[in-house]
C-alpha positions in Angstrom: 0.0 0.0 0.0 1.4 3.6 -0.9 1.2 6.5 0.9 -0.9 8.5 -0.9 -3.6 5.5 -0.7 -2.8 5.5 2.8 -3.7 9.3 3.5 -6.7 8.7 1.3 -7.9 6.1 3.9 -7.4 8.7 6.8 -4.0 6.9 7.9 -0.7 8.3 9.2 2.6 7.6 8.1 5.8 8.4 10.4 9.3 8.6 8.7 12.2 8.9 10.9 15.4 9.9 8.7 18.5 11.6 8.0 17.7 11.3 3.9 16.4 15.1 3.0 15.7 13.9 -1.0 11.7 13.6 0.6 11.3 16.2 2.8 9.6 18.0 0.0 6.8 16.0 -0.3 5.7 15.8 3.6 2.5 17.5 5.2 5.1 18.3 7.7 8.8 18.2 8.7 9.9 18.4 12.6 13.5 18.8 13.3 15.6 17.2 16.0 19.0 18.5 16.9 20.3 16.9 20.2 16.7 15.6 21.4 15.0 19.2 20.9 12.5 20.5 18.7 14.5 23.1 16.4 11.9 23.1 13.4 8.2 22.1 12.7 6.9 23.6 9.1 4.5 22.4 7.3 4.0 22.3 3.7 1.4 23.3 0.8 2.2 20.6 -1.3 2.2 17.2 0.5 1.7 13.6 -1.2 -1.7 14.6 -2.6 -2.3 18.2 -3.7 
């Protein structure tokens, strides 16, 4: 199952990396440096607009 069919059914999907090549297409981004919160954006485009 992709994501996009995923987030069509209502469902969350959680990523947990250091790989930045697919940050572009996340609802949202939250960055970590040392165990705090340094960023939290969110974006216009996500998997399905």
């Amino acid at each position: 199952m992709s994501c996009p069919e995923l987030k069509r059914q209502g469902k969350t999907t959680i990523a947990i990396t250091h790989d930045d090549r697919y940050f572009d297409l996340a609802d949202r981004v939250i960055t970590l440096e040392y165990g705090q919160i340094t960023s939290d954006r969110r974006s216009g485009a996500g998997l399905l607009s």
